[in-house]
PQR file of N, CA, C, O and H, with PARSE charges and radii, in Angstrom:
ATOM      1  N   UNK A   1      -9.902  -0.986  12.217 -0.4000 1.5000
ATOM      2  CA  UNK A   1      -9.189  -0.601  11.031 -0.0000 2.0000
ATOM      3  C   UNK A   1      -7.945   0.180  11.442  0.5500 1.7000
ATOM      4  O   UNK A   1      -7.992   1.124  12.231 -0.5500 1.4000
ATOM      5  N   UNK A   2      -6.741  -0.300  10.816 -0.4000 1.5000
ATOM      6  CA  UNK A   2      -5.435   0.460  11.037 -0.0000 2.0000
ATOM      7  C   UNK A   2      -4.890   0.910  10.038  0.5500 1.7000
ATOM      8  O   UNK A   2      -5.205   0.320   9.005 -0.5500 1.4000
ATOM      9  H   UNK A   2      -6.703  -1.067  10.175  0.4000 1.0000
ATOM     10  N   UNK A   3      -3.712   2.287   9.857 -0.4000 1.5000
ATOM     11  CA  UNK A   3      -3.090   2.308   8.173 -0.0000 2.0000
ATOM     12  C   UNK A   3      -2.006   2.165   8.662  0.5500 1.7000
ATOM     13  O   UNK A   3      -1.679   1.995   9.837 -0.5500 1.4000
ATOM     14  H   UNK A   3      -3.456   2.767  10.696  0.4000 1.0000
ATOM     15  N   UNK A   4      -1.329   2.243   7.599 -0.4000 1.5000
ATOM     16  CA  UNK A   4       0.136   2.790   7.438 -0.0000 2.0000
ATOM     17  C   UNK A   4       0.607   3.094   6.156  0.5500 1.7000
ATOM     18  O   UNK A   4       0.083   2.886   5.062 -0.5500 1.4000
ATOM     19  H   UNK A   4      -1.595   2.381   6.645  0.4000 1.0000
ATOM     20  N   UNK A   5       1.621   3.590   6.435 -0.4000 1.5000
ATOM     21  CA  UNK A   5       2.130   4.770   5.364 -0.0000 2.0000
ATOM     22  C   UNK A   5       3.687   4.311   5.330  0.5500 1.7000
ATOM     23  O   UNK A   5       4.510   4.742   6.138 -0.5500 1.4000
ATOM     24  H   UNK A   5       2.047   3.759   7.324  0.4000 1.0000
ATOM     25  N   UNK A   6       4.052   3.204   4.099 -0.4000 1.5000
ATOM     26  CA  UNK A   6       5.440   2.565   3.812 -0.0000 2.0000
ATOM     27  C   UNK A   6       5.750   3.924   2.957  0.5500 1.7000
ATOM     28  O   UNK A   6       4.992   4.884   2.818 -0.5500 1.4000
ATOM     29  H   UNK A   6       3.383   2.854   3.443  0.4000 1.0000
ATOM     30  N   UNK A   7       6.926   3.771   2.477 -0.4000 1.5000
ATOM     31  CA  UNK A   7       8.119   4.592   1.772 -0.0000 2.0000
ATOM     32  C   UNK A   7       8.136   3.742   1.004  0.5500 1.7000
ATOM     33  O   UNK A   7       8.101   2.585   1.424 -0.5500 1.4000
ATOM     34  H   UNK A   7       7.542   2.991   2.590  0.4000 1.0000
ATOM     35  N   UNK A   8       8.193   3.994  -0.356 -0.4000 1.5000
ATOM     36  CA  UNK A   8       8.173   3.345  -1.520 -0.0000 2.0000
ATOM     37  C   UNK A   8       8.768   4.099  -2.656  0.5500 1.7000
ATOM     38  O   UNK A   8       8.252   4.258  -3.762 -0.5500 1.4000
ATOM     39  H   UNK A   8       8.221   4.934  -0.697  0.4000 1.0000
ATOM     40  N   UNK A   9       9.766   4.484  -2.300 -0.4000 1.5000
ATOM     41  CA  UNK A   9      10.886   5.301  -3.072 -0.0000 2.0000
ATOM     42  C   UNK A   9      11.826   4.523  -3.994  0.5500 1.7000
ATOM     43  O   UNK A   9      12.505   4.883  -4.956 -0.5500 1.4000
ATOM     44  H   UNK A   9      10.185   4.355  -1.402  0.4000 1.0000
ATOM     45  N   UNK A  10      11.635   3.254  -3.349 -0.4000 1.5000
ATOM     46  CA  UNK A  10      12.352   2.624  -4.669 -0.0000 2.0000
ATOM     47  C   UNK A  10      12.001   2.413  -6.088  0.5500 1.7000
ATOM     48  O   UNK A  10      12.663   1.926  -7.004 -0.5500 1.4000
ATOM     49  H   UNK A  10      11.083   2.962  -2.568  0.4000 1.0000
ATOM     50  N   UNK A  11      10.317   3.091  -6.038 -0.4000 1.5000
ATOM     51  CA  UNK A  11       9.842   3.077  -7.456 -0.0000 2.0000
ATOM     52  C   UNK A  11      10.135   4.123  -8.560  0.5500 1.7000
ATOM     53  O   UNK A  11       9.878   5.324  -8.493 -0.5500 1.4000
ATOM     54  H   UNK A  11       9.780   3.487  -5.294  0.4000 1.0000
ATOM     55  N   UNK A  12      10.713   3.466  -9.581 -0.4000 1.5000
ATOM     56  CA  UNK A  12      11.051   4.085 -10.609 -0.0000 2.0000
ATOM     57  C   UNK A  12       9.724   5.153 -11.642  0.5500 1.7000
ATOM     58  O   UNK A  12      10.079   6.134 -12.295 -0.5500 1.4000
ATOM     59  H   UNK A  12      10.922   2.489  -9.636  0.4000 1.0000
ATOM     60  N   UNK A  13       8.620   4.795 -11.586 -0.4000 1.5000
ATOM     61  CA  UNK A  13       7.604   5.008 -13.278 -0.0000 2.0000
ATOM     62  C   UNK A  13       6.349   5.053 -12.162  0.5500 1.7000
ATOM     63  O   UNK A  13       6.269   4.558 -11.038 -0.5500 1.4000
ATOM     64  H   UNK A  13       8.332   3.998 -11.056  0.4000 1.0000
ATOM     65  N   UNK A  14       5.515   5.762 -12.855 -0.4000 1.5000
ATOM     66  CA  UNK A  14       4.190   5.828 -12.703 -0.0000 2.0000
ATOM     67  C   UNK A  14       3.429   4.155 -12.582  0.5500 1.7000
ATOM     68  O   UNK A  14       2.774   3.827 -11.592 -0.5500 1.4000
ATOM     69  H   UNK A  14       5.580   6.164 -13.768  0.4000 1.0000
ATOM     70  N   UNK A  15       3.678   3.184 -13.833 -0.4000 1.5000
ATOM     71  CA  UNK A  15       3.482   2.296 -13.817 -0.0000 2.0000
ATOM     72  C   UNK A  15       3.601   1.207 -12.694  0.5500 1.7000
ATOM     73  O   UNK A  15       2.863   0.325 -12.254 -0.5500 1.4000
ATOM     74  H   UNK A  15       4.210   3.450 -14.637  0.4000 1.0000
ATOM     75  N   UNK A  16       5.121   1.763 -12.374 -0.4000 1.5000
ATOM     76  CA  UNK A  16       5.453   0.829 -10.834 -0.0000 2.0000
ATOM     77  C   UNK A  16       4.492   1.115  -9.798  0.5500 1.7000
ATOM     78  O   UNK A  16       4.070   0.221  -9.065 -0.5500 1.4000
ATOM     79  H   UNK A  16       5.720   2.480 -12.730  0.4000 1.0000
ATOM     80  N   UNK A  17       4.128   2.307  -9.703 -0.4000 1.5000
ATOM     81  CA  UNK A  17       2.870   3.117  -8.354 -0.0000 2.0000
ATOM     82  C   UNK A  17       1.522   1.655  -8.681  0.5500 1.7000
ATOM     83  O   UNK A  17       0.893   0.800  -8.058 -0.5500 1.4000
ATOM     84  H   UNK A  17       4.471   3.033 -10.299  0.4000 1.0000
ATOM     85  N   UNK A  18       1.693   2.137  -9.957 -0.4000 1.5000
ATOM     86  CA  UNK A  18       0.139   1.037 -10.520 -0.0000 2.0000
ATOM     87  C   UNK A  18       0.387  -0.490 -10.106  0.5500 1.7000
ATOM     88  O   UNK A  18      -0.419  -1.069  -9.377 -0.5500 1.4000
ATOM     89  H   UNK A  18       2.204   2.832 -10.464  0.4000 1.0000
ATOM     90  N   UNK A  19       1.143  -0.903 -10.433 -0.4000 1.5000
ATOM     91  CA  UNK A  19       1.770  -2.512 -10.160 -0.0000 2.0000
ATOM     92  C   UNK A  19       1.539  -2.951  -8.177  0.5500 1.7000
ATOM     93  O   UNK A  19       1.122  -4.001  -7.689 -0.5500 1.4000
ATOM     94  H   UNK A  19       1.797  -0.432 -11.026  0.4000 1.0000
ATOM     95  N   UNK A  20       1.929  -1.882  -7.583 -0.4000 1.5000
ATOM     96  CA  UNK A  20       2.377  -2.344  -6.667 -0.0000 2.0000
ATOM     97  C   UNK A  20       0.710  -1.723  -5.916  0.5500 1.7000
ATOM     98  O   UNK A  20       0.543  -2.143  -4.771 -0.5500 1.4000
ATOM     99  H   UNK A  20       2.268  -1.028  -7.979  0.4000 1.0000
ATOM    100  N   UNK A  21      -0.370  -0.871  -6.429 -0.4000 1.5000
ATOM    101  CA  UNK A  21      -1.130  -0.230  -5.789 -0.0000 2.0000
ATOM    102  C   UNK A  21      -2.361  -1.669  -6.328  0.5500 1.7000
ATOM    103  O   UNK A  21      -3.252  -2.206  -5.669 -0.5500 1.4000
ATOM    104  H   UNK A  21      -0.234  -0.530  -7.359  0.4000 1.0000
ATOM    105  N   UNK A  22      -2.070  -1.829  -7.237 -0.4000 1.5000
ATOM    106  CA  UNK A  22      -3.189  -3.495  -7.642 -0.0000 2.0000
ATOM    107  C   UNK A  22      -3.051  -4.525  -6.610  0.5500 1.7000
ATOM    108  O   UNK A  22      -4.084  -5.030  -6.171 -0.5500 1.4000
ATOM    109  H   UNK A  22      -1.347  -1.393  -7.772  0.4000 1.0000
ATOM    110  N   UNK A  23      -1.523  -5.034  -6.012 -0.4000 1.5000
ATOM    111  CA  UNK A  23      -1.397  -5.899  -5.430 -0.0000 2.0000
ATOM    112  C   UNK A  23      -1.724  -5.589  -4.348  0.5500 1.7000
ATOM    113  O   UNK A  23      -2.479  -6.404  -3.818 -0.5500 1.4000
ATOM    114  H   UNK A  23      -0.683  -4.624  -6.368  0.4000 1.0000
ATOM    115  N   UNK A  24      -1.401  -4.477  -3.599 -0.4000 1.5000
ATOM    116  CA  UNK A  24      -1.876  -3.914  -2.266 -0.0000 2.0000
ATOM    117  C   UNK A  24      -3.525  -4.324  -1.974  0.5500 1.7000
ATOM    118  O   UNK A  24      -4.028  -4.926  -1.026 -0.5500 1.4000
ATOM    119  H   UNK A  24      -0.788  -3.815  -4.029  0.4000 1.0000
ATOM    120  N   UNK A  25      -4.051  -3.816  -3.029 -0.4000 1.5000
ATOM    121  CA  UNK A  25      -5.458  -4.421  -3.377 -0.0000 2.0000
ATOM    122  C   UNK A  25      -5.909  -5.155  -2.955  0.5500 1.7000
ATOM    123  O   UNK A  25      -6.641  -5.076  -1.968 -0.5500 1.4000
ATOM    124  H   UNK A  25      -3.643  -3.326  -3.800  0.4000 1.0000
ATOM    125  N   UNK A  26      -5.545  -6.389  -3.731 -0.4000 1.5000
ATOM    126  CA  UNK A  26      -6.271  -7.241  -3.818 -0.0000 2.0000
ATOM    127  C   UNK A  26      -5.709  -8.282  -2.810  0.5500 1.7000
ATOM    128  O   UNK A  26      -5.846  -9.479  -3.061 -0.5500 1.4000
ATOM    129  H   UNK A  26      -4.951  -6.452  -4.532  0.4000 1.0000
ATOM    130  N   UNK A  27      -5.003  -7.816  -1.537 -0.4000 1.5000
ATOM    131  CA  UNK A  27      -4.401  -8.566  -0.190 -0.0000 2.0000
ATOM    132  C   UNK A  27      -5.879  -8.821   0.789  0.5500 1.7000
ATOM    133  O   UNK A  27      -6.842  -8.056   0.742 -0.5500 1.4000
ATOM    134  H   UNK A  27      -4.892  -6.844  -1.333  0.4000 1.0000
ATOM    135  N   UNK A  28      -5.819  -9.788   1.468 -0.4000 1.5000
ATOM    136  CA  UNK A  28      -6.915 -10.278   2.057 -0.0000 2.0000
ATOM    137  C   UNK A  28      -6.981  -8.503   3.430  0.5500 1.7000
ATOM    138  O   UNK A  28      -6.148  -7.612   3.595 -0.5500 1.4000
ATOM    139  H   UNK A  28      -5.036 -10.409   1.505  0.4000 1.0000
ATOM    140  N   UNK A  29      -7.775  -8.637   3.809 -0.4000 1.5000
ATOM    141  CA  UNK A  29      -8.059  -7.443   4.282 -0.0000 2.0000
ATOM    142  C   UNK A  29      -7.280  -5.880   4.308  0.5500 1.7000
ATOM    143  O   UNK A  29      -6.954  -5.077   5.182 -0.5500 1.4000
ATOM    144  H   UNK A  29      -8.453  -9.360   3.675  0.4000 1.0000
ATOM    145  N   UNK A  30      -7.203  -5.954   3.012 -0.4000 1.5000
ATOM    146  CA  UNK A  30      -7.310  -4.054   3.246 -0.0000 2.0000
ATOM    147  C   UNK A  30      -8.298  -4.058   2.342  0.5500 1.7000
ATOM    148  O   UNK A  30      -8.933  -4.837   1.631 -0.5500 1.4000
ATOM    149  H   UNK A  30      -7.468  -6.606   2.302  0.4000 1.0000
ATOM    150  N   UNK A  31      -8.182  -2.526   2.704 -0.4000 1.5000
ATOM    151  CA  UNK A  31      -9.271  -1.604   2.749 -0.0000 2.0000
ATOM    152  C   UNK A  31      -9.479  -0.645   1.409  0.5500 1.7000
ATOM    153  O   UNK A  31     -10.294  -0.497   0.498 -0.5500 1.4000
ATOM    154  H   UNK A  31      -7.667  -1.893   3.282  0.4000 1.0000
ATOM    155  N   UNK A  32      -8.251  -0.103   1.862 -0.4000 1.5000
ATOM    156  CA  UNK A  32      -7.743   0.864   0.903 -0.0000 2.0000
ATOM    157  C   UNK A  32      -6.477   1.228   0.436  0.5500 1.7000
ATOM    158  O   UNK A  32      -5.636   0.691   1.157 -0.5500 1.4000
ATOM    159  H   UNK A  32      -7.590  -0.224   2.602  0.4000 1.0000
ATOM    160  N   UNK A  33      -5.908   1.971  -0.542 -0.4000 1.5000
ATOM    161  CA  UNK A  33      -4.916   2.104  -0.577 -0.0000 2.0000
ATOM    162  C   UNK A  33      -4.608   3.747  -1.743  0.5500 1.7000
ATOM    163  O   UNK A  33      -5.105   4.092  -2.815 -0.5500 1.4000
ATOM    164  H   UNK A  33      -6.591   2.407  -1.127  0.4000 1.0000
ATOM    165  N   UNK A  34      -3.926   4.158  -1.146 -0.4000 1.5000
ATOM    166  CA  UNK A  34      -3.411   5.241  -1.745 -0.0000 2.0000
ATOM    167  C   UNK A  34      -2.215   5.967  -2.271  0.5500 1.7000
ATOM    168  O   UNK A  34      -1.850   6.993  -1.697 -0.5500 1.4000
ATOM    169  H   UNK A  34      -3.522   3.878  -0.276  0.4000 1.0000
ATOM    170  N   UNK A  35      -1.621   5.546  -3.245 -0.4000 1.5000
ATOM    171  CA  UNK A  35      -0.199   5.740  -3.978 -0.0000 2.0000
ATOM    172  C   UNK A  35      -0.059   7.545  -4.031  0.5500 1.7000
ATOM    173  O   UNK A  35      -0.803   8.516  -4.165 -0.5500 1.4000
ATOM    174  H   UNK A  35      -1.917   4.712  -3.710  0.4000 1.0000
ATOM    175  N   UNK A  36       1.331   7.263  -3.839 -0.4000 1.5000
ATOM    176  CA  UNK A  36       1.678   9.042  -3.838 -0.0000 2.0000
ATOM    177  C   UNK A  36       2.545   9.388  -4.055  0.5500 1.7000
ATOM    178  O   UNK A  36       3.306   9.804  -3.181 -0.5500 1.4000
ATOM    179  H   UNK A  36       1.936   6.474  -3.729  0.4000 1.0000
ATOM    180  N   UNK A  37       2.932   9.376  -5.716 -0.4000 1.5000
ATOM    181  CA  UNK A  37       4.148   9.368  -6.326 -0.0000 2.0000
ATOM    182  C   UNK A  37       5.058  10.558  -6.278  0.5500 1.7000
ATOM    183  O   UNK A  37       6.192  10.542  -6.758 -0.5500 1.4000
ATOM    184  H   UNK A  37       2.314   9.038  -6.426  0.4000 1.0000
ATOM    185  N   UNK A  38       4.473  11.678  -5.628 -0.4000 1.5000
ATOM    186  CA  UNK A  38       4.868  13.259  -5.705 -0.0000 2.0000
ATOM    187  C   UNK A  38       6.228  12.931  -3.954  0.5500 1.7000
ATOM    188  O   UNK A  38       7.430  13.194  -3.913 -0.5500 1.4000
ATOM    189  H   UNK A  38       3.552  11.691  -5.237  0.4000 1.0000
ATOM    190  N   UNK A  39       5.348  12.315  -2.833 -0.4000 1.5000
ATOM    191  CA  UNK A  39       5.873  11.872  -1.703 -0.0000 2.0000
ATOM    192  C   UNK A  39       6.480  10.506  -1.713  0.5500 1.7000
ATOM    193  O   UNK A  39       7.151  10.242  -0.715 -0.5500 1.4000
ATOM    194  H   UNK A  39       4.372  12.101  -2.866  0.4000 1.0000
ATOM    195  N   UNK A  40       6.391   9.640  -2.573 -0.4000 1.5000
ATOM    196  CA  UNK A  40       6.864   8.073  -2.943 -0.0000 2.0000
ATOM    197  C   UNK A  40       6.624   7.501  -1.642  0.5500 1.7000
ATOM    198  O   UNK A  40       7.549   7.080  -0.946 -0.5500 1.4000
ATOM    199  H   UNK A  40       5.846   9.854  -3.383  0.4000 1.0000
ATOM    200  N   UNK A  41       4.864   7.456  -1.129 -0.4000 1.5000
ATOM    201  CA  UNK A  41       4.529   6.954  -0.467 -0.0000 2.0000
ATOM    202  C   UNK A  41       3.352   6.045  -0.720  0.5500 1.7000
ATOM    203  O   UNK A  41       3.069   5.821  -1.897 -0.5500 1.4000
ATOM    204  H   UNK A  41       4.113   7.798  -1.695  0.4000 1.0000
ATOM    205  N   UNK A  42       2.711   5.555   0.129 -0.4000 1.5000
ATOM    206  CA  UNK A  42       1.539   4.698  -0.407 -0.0000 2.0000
ATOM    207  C   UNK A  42       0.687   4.745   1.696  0.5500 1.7000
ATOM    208  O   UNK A  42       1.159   4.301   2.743 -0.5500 1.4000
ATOM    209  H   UNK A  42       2.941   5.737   1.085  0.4000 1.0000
ATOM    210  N   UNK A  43      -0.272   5.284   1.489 -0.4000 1.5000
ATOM    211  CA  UNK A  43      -1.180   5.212   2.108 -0.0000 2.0000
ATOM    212  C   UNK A  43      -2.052   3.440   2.392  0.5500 1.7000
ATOM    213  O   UNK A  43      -2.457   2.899   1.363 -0.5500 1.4000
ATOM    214  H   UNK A  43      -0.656   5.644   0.639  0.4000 1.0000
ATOM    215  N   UNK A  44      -2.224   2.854   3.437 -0.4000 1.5000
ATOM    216  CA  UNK A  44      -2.950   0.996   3.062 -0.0000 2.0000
ATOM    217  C   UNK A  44      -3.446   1.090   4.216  0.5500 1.7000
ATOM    218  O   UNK A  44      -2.794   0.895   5.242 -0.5500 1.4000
ATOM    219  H   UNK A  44      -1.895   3.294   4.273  0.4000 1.0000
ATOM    220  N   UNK A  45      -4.860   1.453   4.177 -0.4000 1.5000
ATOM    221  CA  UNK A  45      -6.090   1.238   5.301 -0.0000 2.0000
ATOM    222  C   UNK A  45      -6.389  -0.350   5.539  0.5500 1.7000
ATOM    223  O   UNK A  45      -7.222  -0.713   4.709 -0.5500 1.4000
ATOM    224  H   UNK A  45      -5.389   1.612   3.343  0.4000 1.0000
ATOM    225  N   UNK A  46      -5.966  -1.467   6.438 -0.4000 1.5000
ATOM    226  CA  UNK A  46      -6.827  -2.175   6.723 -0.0000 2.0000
ATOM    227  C   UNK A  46      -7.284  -2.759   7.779  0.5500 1.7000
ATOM    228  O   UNK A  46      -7.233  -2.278   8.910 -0.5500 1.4000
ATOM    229  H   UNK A  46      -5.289  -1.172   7.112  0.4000 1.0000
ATOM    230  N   UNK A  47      -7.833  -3.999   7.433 -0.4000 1.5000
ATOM    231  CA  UNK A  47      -8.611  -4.668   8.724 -0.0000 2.0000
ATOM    232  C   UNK A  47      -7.549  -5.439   9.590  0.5500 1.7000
ATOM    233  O   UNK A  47      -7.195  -6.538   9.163 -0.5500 1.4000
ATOM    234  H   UNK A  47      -7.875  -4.390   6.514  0.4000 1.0000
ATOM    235  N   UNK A  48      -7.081  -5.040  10.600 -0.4000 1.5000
ATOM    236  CA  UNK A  48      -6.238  -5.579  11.426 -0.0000 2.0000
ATOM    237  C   UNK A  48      -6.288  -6.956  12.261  0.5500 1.7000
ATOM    238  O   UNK A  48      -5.351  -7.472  12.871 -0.5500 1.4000
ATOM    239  H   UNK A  48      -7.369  -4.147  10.947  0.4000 1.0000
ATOM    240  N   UNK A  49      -7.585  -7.414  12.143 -0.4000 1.5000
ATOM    241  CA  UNK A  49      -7.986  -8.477  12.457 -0.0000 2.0000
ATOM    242  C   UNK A  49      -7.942  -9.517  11.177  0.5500 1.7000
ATOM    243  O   UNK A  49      -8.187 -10.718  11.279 -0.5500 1.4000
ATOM    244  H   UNK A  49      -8.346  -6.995  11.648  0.4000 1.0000
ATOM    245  N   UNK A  50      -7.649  -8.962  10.171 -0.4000 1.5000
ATOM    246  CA  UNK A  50      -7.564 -10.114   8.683 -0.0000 2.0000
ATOM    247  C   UNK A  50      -5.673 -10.038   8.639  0.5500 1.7000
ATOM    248  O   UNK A  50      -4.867 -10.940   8.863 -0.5500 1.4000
ATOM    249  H   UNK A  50      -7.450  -7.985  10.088  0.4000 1.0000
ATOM    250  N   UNK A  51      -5.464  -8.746   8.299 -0.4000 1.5000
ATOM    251  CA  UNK A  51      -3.555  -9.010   8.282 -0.0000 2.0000
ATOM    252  C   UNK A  51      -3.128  -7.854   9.286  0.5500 1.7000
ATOM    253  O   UNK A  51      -3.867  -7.261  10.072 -0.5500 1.4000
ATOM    254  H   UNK A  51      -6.119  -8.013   8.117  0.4000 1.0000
ATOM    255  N   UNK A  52      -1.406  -7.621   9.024 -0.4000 1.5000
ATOM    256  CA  UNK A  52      -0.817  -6.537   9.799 -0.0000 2.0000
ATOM    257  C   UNK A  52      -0.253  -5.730   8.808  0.5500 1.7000
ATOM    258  O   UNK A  52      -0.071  -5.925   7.606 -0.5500 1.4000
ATOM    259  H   UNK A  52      -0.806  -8.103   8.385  0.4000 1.0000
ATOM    260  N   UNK A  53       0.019  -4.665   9.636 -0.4000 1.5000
ATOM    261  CA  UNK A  53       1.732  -3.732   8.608 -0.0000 2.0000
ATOM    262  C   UNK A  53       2.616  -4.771   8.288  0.5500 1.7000
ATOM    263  O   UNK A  53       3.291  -4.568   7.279 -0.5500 1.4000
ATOM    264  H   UNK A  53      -0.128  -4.506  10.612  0.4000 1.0000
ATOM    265  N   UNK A  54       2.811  -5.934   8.936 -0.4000 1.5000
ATOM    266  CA  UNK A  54       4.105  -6.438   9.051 -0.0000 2.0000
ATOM    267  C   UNK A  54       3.641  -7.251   7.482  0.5500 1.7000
ATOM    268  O   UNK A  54       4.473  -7.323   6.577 -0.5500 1.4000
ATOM    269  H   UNK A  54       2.263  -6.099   9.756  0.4000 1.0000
ATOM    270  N   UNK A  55       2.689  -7.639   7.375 -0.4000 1.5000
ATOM    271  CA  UNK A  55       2.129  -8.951   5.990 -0.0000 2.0000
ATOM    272  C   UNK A  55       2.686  -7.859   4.846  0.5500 1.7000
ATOM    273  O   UNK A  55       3.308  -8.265   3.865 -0.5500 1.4000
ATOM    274  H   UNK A  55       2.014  -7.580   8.110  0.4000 1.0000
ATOM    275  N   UNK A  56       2.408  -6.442   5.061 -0.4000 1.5000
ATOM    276  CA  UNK A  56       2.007  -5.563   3.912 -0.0000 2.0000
ATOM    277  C   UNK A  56       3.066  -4.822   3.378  0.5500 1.7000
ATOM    278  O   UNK A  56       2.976  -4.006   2.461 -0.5500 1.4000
ATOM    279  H   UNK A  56       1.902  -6.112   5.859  0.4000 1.0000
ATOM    280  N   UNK A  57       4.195  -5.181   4.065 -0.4000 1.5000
ATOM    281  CA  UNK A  57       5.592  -4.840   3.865 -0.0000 2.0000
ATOM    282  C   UNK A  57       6.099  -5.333   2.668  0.5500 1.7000
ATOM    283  O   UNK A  57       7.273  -5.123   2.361 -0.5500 1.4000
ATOM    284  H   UNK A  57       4.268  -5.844   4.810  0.4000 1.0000
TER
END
């Protein structure tokens, strides 16, 4: 299991955090994911053997 932690500052609304934290989701191996609208970051735990950082970009 690997994370990473994108910059996602281009989001405007609470809603956008939600939009983009569903799709993170439901990507073939992660794990987890954690939106952080205070830092306009997003936390994405996954299985490195299913995708990469690079898919999740």
């Amino acid at each position: 299991m690997k994370s990473v932690t994108p910059d996602v500052g281009g989001l405007l609304s609470i809603p956008d955090f939600a939009v983009v934290e569903k799709r993170l989701t439901v990507m073939p191996g992660v794990l987890h994911v954690a939106m952080n609208a205070g830092s306009t970051s997003a936390t994405v735990e996954f299985d490195d053997e299913v995708t990469s950082a690079t898919n999740l970009a």
